[in-house]
VOTIPA-34100 format. One line per field, with one value per residue (C-alpha): residue number from 0; residue in three letters; x negated, y, z. Coordinates in Angstrom, 2 decimals. Each point is the difference from the previous one (the first is absolute). Example, Ala and Ser with C-alpha at 12.3 -4.5 7.8 and 13.67 -1.06 7.14 Angstrom:
! VOTIPA-34100
n: [0/1]
res: [ala/ser]
xx: [-12.30/-1.37]
yy: [-4.50/3.44]
zz: [7.80/-0.66]
//
This chain:
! VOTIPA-34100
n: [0/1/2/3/4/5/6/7/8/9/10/11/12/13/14/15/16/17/18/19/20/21/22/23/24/25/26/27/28/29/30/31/32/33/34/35/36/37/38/39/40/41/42/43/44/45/46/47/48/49/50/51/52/53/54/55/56/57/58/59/60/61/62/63/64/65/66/67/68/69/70/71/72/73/74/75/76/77/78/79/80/81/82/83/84/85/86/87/88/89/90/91/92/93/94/95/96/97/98/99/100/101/102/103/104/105/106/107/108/109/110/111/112/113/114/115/116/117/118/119/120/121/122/123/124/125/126/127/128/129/130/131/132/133/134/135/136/137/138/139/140/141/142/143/144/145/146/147/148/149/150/151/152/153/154/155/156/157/158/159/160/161/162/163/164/165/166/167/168/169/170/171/172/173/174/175/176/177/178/179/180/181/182/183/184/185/186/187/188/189/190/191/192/193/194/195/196/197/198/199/200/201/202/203/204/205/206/207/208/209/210/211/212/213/214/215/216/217/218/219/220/221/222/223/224/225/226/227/228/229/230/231/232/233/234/235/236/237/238/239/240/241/242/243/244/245/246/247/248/249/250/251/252/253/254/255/256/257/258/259/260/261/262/263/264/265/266/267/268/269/270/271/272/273/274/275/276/277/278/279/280/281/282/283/284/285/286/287/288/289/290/291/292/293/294/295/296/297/298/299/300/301/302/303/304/305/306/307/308/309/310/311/312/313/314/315/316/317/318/319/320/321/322/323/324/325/326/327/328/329/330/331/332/333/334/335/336/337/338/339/340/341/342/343/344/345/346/347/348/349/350/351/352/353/354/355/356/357/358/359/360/361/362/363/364/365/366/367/368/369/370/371/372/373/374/375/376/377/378/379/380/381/382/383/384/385/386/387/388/389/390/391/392/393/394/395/396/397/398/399/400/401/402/403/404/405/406/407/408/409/410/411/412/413/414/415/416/417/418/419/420/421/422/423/424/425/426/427/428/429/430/431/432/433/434/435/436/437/438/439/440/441/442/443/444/445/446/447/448/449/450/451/452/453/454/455/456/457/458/459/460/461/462/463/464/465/466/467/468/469/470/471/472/473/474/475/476/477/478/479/480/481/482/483/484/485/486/487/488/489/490/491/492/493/494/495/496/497/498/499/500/501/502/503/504/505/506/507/508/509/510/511/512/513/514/515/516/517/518/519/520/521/522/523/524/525/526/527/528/529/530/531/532]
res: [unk/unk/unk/unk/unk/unk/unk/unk/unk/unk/unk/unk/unk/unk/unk/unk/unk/unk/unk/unk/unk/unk/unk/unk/unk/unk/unk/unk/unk/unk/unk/unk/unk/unk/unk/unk/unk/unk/unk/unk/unk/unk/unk/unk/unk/unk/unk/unk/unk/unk/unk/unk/unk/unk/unk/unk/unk/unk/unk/unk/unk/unk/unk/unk/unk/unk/unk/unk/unk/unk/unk/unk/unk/unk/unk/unk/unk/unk/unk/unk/unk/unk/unk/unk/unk/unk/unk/unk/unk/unk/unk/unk/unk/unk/unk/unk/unk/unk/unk/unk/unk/unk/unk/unk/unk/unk/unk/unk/unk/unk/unk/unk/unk/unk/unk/unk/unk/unk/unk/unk/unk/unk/unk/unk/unk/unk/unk/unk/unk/unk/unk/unk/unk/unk/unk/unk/unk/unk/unk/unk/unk/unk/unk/unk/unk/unk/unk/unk/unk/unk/unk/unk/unk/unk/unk/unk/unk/unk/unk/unk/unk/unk/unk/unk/unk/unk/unk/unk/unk/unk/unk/unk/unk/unk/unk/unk/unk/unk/unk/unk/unk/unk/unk/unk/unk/unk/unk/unk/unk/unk/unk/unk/unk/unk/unk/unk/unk/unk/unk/unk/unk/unk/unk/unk/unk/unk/unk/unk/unk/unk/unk/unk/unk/unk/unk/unk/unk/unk/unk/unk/unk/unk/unk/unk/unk/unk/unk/unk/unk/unk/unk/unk/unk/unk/unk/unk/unk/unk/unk/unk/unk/unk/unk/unk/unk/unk/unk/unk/unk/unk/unk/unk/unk/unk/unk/unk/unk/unk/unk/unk/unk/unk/unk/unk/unk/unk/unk/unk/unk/unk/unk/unk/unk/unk/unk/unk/unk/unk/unk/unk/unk/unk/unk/unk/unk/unk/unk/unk/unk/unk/unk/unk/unk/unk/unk/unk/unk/unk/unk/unk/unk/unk/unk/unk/unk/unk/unk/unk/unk/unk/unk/unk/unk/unk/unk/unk/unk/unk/unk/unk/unk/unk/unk/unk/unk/unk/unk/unk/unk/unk/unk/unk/unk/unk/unk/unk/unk/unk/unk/unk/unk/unk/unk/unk/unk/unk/unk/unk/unk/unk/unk/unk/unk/unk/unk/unk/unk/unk/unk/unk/unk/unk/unk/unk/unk/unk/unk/unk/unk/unk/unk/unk/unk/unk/unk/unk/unk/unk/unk/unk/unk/unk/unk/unk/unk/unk/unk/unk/unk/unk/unk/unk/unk/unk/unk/unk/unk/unk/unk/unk/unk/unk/unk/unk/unk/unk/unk/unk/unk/unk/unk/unk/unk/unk/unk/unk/unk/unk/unk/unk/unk/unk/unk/unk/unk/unk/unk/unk/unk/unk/unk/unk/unk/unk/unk/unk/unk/unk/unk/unk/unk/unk/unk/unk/unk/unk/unk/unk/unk/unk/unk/unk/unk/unk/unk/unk/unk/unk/unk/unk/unk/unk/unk/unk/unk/unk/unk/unk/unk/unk/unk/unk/unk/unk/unk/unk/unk/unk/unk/unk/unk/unk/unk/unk/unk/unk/unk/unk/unk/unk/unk/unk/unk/unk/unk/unk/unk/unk/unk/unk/unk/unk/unk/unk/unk/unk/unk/unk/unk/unk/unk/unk/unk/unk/unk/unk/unk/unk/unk/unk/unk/unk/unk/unk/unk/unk/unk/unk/unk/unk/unk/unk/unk]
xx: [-23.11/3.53/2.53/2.78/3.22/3.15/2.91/3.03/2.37/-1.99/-0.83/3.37/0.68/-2.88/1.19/-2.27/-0.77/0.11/1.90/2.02/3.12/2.07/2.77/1.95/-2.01/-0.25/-4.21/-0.42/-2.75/-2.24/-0.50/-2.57/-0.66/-2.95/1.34/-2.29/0.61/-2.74/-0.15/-3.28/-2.70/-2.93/-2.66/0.37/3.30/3.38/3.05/2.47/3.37/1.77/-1.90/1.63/3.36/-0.49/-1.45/3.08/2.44/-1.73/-0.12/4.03/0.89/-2.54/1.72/3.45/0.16/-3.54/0.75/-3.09/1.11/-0.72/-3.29/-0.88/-1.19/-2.39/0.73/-3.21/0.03/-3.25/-1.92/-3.54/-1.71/-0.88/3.66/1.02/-2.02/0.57/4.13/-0.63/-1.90/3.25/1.64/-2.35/0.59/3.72/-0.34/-2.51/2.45/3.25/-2.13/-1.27/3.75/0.62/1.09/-0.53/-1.15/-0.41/-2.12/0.74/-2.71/0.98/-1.89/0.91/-2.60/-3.10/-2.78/-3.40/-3.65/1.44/1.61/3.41/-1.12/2.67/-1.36/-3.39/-0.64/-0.02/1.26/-1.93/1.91/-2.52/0.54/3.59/0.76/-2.60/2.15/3.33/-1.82/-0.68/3.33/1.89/2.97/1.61/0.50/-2.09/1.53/-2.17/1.97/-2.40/1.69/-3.21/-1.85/-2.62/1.29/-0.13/-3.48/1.10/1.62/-2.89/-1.52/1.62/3.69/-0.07/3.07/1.28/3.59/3.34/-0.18/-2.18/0.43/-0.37/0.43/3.59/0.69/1.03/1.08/-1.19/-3.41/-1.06/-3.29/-2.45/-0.67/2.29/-1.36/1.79/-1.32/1.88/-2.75/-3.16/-3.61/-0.07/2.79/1.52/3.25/2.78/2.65/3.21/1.18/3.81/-0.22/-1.66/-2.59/-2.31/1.14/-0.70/1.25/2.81/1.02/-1.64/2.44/3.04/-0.66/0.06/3.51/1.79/-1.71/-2.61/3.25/0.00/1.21/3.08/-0.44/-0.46/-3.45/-3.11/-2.77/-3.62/-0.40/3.25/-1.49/-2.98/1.58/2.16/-1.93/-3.08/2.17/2.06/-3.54/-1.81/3.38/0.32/-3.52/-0.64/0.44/-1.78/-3.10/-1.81/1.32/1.32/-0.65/-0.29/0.71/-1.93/0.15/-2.37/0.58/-1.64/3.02/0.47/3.64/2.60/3.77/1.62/-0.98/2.79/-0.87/3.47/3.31/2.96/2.38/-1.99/1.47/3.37/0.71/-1.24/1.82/1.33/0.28/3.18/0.00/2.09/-2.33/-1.25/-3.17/-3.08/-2.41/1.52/-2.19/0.51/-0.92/-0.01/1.04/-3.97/0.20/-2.39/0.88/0.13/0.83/0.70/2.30/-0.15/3.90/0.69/3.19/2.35/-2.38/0.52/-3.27/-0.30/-2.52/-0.90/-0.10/-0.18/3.39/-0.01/1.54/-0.91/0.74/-0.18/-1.13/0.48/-1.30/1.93/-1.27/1.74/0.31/0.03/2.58/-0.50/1.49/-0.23/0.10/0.04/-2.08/1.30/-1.87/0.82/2.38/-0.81/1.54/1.01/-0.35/3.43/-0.90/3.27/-1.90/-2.46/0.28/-1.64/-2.39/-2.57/-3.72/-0.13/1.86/-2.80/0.07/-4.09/-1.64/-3.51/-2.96/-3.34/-1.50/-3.70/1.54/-1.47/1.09/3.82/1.60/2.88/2.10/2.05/1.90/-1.00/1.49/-1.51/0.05/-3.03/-0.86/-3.12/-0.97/-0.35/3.22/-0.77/-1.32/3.11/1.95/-1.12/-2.78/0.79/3.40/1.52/1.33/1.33/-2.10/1.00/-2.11/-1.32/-2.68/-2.37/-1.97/-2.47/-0.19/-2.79/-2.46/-2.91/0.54/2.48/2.74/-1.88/2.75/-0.90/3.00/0.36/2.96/2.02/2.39/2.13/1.57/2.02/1.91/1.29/-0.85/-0.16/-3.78/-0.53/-2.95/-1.06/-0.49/2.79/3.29/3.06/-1.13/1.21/-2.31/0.13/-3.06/-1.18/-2.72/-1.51/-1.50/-2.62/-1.66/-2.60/0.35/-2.29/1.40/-1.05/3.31/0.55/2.78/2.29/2.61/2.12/-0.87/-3.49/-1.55/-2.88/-2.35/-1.94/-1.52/2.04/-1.28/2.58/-0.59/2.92/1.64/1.89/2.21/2.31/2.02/2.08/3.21/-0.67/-2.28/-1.35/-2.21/-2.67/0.46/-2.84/-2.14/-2.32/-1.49/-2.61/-1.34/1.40/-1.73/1.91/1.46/2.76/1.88/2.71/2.04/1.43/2.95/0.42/3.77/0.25/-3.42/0.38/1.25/-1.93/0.99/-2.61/-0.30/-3.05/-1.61/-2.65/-1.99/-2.00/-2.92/0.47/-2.59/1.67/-2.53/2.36/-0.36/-2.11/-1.00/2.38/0.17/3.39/2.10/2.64/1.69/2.56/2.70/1.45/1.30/-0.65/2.33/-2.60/0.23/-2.10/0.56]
yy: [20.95/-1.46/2.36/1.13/-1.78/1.85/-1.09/-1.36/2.67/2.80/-1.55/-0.44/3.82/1.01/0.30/-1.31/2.87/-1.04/1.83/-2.20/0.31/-3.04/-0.55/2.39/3.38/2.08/-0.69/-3.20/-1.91/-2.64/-2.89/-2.82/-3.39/-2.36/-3.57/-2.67/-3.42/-2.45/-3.15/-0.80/1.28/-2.05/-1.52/-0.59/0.57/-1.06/0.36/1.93/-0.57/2.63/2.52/-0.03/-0.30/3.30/2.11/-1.26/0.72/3.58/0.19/-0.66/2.44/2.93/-0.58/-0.10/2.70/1.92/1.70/-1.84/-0.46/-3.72/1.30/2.08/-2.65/-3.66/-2.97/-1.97/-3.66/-2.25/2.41/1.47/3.22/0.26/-0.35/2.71/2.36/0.23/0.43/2.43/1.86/-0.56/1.90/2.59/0.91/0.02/2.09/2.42/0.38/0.52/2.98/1.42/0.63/1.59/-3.37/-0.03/-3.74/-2.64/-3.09/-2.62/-3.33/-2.74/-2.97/-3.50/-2.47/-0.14/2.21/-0.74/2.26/2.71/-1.45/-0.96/-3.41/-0.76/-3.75/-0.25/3.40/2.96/4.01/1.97/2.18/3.06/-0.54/-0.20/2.98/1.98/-0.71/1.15/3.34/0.54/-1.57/2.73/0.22/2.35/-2.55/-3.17/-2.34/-3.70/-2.41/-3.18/-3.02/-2.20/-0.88/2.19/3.28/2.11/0.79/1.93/2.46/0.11/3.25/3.70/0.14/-3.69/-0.61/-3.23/1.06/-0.39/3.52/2.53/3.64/3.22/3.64/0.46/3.07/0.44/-3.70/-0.05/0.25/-2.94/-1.65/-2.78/-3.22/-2.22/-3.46/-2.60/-3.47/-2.91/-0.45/1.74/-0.80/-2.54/-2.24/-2.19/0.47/-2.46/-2.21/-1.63/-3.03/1.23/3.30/-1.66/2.72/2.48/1.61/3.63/-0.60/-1.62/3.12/2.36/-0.83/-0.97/3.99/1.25/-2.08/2.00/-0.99/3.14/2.08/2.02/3.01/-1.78/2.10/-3.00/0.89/-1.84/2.09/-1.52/1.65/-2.27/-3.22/0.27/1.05/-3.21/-2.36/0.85/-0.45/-3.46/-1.90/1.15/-1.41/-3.11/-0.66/0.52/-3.66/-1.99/-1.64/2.69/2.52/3.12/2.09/3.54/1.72/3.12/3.22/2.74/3.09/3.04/1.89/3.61/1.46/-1.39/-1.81/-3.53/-2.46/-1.71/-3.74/-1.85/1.59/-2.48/1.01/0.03/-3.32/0.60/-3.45/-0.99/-0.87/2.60/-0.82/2.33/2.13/-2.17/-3.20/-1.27/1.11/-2.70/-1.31/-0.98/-2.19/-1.21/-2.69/-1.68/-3.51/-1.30/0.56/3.10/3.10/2.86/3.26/0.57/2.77/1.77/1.07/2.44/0.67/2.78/0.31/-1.34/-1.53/-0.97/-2.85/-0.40/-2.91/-1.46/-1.68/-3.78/-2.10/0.27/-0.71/1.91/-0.62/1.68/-1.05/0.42/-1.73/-3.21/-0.50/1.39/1.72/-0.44/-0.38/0.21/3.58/0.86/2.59/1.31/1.81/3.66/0.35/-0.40/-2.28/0.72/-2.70/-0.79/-1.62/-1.93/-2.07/-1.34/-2.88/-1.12/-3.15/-1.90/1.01/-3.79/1.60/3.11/0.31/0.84/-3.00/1.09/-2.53/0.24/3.00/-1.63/-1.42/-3.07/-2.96/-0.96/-2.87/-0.61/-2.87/-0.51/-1.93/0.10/-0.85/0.11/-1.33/-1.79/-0.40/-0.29/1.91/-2.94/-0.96/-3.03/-0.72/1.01/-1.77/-3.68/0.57/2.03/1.43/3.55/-0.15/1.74/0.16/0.29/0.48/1.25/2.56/1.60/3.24/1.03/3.99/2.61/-3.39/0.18/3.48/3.10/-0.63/-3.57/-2.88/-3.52/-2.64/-3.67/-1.28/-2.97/-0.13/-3.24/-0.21/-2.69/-0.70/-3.04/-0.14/-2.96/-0.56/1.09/-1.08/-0.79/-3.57/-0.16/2.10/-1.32/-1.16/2.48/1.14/2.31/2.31/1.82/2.15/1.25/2.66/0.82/3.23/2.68/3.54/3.22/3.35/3.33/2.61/3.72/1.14/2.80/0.68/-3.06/-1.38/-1.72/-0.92/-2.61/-2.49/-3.09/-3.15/-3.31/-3.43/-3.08/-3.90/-1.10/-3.16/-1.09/-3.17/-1.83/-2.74/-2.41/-1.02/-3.01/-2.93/-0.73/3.45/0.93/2.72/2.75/2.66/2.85/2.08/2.79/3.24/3.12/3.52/3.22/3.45/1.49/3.56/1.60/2.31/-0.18/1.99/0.38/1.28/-1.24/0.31/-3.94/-0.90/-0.09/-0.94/-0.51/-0.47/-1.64/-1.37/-2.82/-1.18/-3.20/-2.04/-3.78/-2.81/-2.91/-2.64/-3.32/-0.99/3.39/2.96/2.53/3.50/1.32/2.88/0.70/2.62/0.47/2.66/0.24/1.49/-0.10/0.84/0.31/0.72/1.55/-1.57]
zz: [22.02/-0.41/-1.08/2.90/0.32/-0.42/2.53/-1.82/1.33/-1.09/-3.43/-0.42/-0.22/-2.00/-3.84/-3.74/-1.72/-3.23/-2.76/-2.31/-2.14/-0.56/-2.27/1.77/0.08/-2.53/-0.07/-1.90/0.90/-2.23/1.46/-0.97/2.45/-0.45/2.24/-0.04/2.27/-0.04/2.14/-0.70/1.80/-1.66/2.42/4.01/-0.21/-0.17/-2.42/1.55/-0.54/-0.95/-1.46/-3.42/1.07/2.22/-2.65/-2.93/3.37/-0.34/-3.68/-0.35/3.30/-1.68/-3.82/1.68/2.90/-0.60/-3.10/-1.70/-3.69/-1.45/-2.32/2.83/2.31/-0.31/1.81/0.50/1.37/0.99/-2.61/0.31/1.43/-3.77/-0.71/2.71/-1.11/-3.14/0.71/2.13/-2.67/-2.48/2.99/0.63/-4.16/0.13/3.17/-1.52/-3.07/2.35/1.97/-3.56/-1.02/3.99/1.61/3.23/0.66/2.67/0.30/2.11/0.39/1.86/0.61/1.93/0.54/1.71/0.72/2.40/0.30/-1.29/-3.62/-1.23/-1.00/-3.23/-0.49/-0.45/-1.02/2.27/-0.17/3.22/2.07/-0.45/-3.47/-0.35/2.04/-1.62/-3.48/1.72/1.37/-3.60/-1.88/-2.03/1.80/2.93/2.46/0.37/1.99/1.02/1.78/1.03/1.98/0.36/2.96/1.61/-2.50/2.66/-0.47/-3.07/1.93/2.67/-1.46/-0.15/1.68/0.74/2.48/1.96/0.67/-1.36/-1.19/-1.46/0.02/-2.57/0.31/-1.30/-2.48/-3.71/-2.12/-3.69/0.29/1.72/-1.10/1.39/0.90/2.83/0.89/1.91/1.05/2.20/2.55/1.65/-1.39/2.87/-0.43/-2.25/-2.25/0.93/-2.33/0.99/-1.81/1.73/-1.87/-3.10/0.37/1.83/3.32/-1.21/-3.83/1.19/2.37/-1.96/-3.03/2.53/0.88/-3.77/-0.10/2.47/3.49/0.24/-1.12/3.76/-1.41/-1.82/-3.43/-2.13/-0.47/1.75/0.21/0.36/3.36/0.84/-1.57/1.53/3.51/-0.46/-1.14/3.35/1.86/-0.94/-1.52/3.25/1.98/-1.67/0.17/3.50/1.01/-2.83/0.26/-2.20/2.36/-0.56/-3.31/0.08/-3.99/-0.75/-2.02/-0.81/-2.17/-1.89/-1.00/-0.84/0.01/1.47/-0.01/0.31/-2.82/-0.67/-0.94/-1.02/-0.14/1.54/-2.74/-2.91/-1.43/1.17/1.86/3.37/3.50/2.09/3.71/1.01/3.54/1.32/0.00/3.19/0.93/-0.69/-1.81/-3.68/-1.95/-3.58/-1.15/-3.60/-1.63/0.77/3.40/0.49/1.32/-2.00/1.46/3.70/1.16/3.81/0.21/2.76/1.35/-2.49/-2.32/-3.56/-1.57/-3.80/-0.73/-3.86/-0.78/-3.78/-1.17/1.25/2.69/3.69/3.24/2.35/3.74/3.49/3.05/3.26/3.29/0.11/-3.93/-3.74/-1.78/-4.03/-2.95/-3.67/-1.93/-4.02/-1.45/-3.40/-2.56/0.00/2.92/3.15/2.61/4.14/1.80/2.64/3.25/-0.83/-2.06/2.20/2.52/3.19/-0.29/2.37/-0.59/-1.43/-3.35/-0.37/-3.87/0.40/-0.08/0.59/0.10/1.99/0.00/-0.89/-3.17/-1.60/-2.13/-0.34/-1.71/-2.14/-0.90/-3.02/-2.57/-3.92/-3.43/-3.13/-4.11/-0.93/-3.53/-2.34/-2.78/-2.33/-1.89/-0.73/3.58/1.81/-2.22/0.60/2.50/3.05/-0.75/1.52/3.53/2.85/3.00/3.66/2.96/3.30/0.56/2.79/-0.05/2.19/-0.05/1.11/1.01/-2.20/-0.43/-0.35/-2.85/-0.88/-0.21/0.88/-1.22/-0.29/-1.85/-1.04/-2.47/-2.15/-3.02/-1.93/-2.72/-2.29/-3.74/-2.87/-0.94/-3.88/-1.13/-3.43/0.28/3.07/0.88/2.12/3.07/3.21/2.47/2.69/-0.45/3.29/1.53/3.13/0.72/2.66/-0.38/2.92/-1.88/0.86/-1.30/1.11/0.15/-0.29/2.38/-1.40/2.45/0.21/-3.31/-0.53/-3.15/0.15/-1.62/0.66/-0.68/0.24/0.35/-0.10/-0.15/-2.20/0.09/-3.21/-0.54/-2.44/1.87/-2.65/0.91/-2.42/1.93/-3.08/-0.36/2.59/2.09/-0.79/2.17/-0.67/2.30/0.11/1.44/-1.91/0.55/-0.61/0.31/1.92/-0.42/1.22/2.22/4.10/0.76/3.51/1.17/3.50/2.24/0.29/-3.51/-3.02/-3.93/-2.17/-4.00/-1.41/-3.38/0.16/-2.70/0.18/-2.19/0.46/-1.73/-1.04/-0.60/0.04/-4.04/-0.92/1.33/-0.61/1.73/1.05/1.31/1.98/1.40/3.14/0.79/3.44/2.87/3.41/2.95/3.42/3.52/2.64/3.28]
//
């Protein structure tokens, strides 16, 4: 039997009883997170896209506006059941320590990534549902709070107090002696959790964390509760997902709690900086958006009411959409202070100039385009002396992204390099040449996406073309070419959605076999400025 459905209106008046202290109060409270993002799910399925990046967008908000102290919480990425287990026993220790000395703790598990029959699938191994919430019932701490965006999650919250509302109710009465377990998931046991390539993540961890940053903030205390974040983030993932092709997705919550209060999850003015929207702003929709293009927070502005939106210190702009156009601009968020934003400062511009530049929802492969330069030398002295000399490379490059599979780079390069010298041999010198070589190389390197900077590796293989051309009739011109195998290294920085730099290494094994066999080395340094049309 399906559990009842609350109406909106009603849920909106029914408050989380679920005692807390934050900062603020005189109660302290202990609080300990387990996030784990994995977008692998191992057999018959595919990689998502932006599992990790939700759960380090979750890590960072937690650490900065949750209270969570830095050895108080794990940050897991693409790692194991084994793995996940085994931090959340480090937790359960330091938790059972704090409550030895009279702590009053909080856990808080969040996982991104997928889940099917029942099991949080973390590559190819697999954590049950049963299983994990069994080891929350049990954890020793106060409050035990699981937070699952994966598809199909729902059915952990299909058993005792399982809801399918944007609220959930408890008797209210006394605040410090809350104690239980609170579970939240992004969709029912029947449906499938969404991702948007325009807000660089999942619907409900993108709302659910755009409501710890000031959205869920209804009661304007600079506090958001997690009956507020949950509240918010129903109702804007079940919104924005009514008219996709998966259909709409319905989050969850169930609860065994005894006691009661609000649990307060981030606290707006904990870091000190942030935006504050003033009561004079127009009315709207304010989104915020960052150098890469993706929207980070999202802000529902009502008329003479002053909001506060805490974001981390960086450049945004900001955009506000009216009927017949935007109205945007560009905003600085300081450490430490916070910042109010002046309508003065924004202009009108056609749709044509929105500053989020969203691709298809459904993903897939992308291409980029870019120019190169480089130093080639070889490890041999002797070699690069008389032989093939040190030289500058330029060239032109092409990626292919996401094709063979998620974060696996496909490139083909070429690249030329020339420079004059006098040939010194031991039985010759004097004669000027112009020594040159070409360069065409296919690379496959497998990356590891950290926020706008991406380190990687891979395999290179070029066909090298090497010649000496005499400006003296009297000596030959010369040629050499081969196949060289090697390895590449090295680090994307990413500070326009469109724009990428990139710094690599390359080393290389080349045979020369024209008067011996002789093995050789060289190695490349470059850059490489891309873009993503």
């Amino acid at each position: 039997m399906s559990p009842p459905l609350f109406p909106f209106g009603r849920a909106l008046g029914l408050v989380l009883a679920l005692t807390v202290a934050s900062a603020a109060h005189a109660d302290s409270l202990r609080r300990f997170a387990l996030i784990a993002g994995n977008d692998e799910g191992g057999d018959e399925t595919r990689p998502l896209r932006f599992a990790r990046d939700d759960a380090r967008k979750m890590h960072e908000l937690l650490a900065r506006l949750g209270g969570v102290a830095p050895g108080d919480a794990k940050l897991l990425l693409n790692e194991t059941s084994k793995d996940f287990l085994a931090a959340l026993t480090a937790l359960e220790a330091r938790a059972k320590a704090a409550q030895e000395r009279g702590e009053r703790t909080a856990l808080l598990v969040y996982y991104s990534g997928h889940a099917k029959d029942g099991t949080l699938r973390l590559g190819n191994t697999r954590l049950g549902f049963d299983d994990l919430k069994r080891r929350l019932s049990n954890a020793p701490a106060d409050i035990r709070i699981a937070i699952l965006d994966s598809c199909r999650s729902g059915a952990m919250t299909r058993t005792k107090g399982a809801r399918r509302a944007p609220a959930f109710e408890i008797e209210s009465g006394a605040s410090r002696d809350a104690r239980g377990l609170v579970i939240l998931t992004s969709s029912a046991a029947d449906e499938d959790s969404q991702e948007s390539d325009a807000l660089g993540g999942s619907y409900f961890s993108h709302h659910l964390a755009s409501g710890l940053l000031g959205d869920a903030d209804r009661s304007g205390d600079g506090r958001v509760t997690l009956f507020e974040a949950y509240s918010h983030a129903y109702a804007r993932t079940v919104a924005d997902t009514a008219a996709s092709s998966g259909g709409a997705q319905h989050p969850t919550f169930s609860y065994d709690l005894a006691g009661n209060g609000d649990l307060v999850l981030t606290d707006l003015r904990a870091g000190g900086d942030g935006l504050v929207v003033p009561q004079v702003a127009p009315a709207g929709m304010y989104y915020f958006v960052d150098p890469a293009g993706l929207v980070v927070a999202e802000l529902d502005k009502t008329d003479g009411v002053e909001r506060r939106v805490a974001l981390a210190p960086g450049t945004y702009r900001v955009k506000r959409r009216l009927s017949d156009r935007l109205r945007i601009g560009e905003v600085q968020v300081s450490r430490g202070q916070p910042v109010v934003l002046e309508e003065s400062r924004l202009r009108d511009a056609p749709f044509s100039d929105d500053p989020v530049k969203g691709v298809s929802l459904d993903g897939g492969a992308w291409w980029t385009l870019g120019l190169s330069g480089a130093v080639q030398s070889y490890f041999d002295a002797p070699t690069r002396q008389s032989l093939f000399l040190s030289v500058g490379m330029l060239g032109a490059e092409a990626q292919l992204h996401d094709y063979f599979r998620r974060d696996w780079v496909w490139g083909v390069d070429v690249a030329v390099g020339r420079k004059q010298a006098l040939l010194d041999l031991p039985t010759l010198s004097g004669p000027a040449y112009r020594y040159s070589v070409t360069s065409l190389g296919t690379t496959l390197a497998s990356e590891w996406p950290q926020g706008r900077v991406t380190p990687f590796v891979g395999a290179r293989m070029a066909y090298l073309v090497m010649r000496r051309d005499f400006e003296e009739a009297a000596y030959p011109d010369q040629k050499f070419a081969m196949f060289s195998p090697g390895l590449v290294a090295g680090l994307r920085w990413q500070p326009l959605r469109r724009l990428h730099v990139t710094g690599r290494a390359r080393l290389h094994y080349l045979l020369y076999t024209v008067d011996e066999q002789r093995s050789l080395g060289f190695w490349e340094l470059g850059a490489l400025l891309t873009y993503r049309p």
